[in-house]
TORTORKE-232959 format. One record per residue: x negated, z negated, y of N, C-alpha, C, CB in turn. Coordinates in steps of 0.001 Angstrom, whole numbers, padded with zeros to 6 digits, always signed. Glycine has a CB too. Example, Ala and Ser with C-alpha at 12.3 -4.5 7.8 and 13.67 -1.06 7.14 Angstrom:
-013190-007800-005690-012300-007800-004500-013200-007800-003300-011308-009046-004473 -012850-007080-002250-013670-007140-001060-012900-007870+000030-014084-005725-000598 
//
This chain:
+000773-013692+030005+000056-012526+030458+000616-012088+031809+000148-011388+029422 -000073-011330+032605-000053-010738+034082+000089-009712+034370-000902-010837+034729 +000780-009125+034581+000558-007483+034467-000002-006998+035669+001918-006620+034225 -001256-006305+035656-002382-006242+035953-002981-004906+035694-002940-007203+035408 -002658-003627+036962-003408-002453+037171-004892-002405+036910-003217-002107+038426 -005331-001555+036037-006863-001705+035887-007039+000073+036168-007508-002486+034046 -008001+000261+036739-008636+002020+036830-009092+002144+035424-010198+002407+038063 -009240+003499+035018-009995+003816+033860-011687+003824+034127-009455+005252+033368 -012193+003805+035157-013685+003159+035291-013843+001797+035185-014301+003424+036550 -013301+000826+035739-013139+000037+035511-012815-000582+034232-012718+000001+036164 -012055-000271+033622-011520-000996+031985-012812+000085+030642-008919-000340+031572 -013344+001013+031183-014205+001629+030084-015371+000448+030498-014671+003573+030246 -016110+000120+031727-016918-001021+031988-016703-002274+031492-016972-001192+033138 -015605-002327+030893-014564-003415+030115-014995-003530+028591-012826-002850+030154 -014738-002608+028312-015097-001910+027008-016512-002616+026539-015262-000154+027244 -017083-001422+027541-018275-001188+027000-019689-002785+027643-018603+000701+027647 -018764-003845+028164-019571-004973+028189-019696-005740+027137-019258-005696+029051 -019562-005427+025992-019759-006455+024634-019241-007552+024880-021167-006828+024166 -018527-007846+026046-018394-009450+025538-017167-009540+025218-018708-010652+026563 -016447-008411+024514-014520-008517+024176-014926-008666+022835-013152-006911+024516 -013793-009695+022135-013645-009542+020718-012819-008772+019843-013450-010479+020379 -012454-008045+018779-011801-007268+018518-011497-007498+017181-012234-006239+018868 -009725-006710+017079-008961-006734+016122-007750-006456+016247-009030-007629+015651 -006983-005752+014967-006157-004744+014904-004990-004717+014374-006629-003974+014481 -003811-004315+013851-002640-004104+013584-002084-003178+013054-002198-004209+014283 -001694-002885+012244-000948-001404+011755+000744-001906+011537-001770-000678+009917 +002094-001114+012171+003538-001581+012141+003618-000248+011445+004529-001984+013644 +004591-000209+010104+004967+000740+009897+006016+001155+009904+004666+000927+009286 +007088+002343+010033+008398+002387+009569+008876+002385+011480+008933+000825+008259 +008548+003190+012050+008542+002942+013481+009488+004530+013804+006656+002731+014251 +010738+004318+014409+011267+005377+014682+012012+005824+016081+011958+005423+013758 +011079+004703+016935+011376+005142+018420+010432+005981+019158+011518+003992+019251 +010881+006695+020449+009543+007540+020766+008574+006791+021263+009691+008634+021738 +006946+007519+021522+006046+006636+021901+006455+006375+023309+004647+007105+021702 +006745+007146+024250+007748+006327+025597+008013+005273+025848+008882+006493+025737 +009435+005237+024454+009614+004062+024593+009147+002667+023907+010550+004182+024579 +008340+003291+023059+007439+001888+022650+006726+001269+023205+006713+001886+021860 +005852+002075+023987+004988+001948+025470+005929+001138+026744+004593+003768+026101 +007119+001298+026564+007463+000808+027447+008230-000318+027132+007913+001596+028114 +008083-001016+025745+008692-001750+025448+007241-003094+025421+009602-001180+024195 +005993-002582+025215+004728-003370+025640+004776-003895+026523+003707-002871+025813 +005054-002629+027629+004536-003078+029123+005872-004352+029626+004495-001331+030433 +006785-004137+029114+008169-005017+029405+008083-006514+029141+009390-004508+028461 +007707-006483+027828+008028-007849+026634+006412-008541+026840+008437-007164+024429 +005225-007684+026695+003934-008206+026777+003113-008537+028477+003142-007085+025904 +003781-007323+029228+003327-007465+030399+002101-006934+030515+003360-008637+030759 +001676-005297+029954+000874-004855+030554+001318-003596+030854-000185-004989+030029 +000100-002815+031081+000349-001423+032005-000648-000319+031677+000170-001719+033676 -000077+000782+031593-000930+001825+031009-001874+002287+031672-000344+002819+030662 -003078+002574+031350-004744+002586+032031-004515+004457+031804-006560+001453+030722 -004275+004832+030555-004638+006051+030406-003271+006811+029257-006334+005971+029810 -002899+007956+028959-002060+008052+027870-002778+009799+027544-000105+007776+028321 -002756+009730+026604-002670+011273+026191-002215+011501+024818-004045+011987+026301 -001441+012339+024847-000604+012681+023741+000516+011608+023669-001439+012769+022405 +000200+011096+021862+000609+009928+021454-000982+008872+020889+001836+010349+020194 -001358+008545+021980-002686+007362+022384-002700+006950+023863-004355+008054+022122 -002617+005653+024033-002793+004647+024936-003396+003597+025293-002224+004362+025010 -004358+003746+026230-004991+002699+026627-004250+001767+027642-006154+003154+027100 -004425+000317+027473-003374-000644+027773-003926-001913+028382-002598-000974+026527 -003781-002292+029982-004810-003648+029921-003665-004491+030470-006477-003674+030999 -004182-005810+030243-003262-006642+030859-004448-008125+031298-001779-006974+029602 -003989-009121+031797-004849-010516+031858-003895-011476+031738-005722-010816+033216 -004731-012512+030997-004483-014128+030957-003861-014589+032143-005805-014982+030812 -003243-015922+032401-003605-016580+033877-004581-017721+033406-002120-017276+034836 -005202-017619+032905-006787-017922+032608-007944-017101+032984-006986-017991+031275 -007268-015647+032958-008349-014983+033217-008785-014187+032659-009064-015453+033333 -008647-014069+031142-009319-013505+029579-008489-012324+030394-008805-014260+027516 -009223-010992+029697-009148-009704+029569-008519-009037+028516-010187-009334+029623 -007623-008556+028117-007074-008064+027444-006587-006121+026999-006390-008885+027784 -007639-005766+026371-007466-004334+025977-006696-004108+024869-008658-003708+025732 -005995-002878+024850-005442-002265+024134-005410-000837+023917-004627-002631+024293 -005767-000480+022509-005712+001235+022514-004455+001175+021467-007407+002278+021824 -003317+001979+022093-002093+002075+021011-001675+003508+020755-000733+001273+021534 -001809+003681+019178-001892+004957+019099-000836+005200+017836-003438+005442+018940 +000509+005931+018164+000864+006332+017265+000750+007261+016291+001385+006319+017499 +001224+007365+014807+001084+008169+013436+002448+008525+013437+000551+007343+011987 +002235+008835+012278+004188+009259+011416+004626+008283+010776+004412+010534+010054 +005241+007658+012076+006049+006975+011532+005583+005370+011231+006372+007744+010443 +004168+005519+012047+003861+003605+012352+002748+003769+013362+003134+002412+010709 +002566+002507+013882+002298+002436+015365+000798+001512+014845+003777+001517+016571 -000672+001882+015218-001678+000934+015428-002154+000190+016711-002610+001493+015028 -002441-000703+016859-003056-001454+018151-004293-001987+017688-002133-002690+018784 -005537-001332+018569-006742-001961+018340-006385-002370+019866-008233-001075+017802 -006918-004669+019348-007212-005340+020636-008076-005560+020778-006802-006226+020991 -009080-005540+022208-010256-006217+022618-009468-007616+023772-011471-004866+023496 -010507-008634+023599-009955-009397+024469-011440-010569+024826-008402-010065+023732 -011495-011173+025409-012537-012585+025802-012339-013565+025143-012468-013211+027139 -010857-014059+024608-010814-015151+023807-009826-014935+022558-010428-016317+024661 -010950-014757+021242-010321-014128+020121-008440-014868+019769-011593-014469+018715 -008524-015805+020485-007465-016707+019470-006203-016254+019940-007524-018500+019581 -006429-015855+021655-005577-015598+022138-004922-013842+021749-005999-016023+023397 -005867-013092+021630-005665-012004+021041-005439-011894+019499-006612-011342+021409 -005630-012919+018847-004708-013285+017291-002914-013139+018075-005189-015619+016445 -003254-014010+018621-001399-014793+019081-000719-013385+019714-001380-016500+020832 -001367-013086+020239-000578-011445+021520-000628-010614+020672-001534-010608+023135 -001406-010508+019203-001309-009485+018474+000154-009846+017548-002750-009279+017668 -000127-011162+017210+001146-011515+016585+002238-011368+016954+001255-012465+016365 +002957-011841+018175+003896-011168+018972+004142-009994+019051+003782-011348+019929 +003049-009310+019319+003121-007207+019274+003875-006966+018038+001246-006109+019004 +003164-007620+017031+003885-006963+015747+005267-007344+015479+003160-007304+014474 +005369-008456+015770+006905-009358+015720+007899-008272+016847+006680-011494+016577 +007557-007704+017481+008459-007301+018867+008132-005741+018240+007740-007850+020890 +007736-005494+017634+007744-004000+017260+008755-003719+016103+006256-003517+016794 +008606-004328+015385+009653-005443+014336+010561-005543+014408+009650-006620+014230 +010878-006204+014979+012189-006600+015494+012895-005426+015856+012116-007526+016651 +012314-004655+016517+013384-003512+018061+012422-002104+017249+012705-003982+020894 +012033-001931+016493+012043-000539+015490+012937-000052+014226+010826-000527+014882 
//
């Protein structure tokens, strides 16, 4: 992955082109702040925050293929969800897998 500034007009046009595939994650048992979880994404995964409010984050990053990669990460009490959109589902299986493994690991 690339880490890769996207505008929030830009990545909602993202969104909202149907052609991302989607799927999700729930980590539970999570007791770092959202800060630094957010900043443990942007570090280990290589993306960058589009938007934040509160504890919810929108998150894009790219392939060096190219594929598009969304993320809305939104923490609860005490566990962390990631809904991914992406262009090529398989690859967003694998980056989801990692997310959870690296949340895992360092929570």
């Amino acid at each position: 992955m690339i880490t890769t500034p996207c505008y929030s007009d830009a990545f909602s046009k993202l969104l909202e082109s149907g052609e991302l595939k989607i799927s999700a994650i729930k980590v539970d048992r999570i007791s770092i702040s959202f800060q630094l979880l957010l900043a443990k994404i942007c570090f280990h995964h290589h993306f960058s925050v589009v938007e934040r409010i509160n504890s919810c984050a929108s998150m894009y990053s790219r392939s060096i293929q190219g594929h598009h990669m969304c993320l809305l990460v939104k923490m609860g009490d005490n566990s962390i969800s990631v809904d991914g959109k992406c262009s090529d589902s398989t690859l967003l299986g694998n980056l989801l897998d990692e997310l959870k493994q690296t949340l895992t690991e360092s929570c």
